[in-house]
N, C-alpha and C positions, 0 to 999 in steps of 0.2 A: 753635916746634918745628923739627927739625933734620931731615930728610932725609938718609938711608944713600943712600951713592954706589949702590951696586945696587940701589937700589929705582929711582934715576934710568937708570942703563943697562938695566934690562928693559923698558923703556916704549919703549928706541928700539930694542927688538930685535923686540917685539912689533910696531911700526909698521913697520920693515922689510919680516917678516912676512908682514902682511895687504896690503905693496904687491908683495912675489912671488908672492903666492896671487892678487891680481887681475891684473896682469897673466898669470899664466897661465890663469886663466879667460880673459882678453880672446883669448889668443891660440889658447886652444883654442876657442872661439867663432867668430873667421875660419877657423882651418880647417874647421870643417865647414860654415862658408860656401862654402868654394870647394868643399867636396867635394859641396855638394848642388847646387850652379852648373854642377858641370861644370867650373870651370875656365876654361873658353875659348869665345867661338861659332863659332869653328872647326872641323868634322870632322875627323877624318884624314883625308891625302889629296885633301882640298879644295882647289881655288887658290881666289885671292880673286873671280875674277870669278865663280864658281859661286858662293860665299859671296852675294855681290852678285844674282845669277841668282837665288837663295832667296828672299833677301829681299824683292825686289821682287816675286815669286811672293805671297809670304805677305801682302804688304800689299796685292795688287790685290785677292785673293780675300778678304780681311776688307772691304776697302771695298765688293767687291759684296754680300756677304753682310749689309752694313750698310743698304745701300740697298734693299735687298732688303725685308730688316725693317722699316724706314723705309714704303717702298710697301704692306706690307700692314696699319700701325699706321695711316695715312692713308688709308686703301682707297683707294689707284689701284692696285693691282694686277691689278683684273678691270674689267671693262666693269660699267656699271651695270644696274642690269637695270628700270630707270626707263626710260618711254616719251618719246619727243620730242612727242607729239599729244596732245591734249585728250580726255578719255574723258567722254562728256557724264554 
């Protein structure tokens, strides 16, 4: 059986198609990537050593807050309240 030229030319118009339809899905997908990012970890107005200022803010205080957690998962956080003597 013989195949019509336009049955062969819809098949590569429909594939066209569904690759501009995903690529616009892709690229409407990063944008709202960036738009729920933020963009940038820059503030406005920011120089970079405050940038830098921040972040080493944000990671001290997570690491105490880590250790912190850590001491009371292990009970050293408080003194024992166990005697050092012998109770006859």
């Amino acid at each position: 059986m013989m195949k019509s030229v336009m049955a062969v030319g819809h098949g590569n118009r429909r594939r066209r198609g569904l690759g501009v339809c995903l690529f616009t899905f892709a690229m409407a997908l990063y944008l709202c990537t960036l738009l729920l990012a933020g963009c940038a970890t820059q503030q406005p107005g920011e120089t970079a050593a405050e940038v830098s200022r921040r972040h080493r803010r944000a990671v001290r205080l997570n690491t105490q807050m880590m250790m912190s957690d850590i001491d009371k998962f292990l009970l050293l956080d408080k003194p024992s309240m166990l005697t050092d003597r012998r109770i006859p």
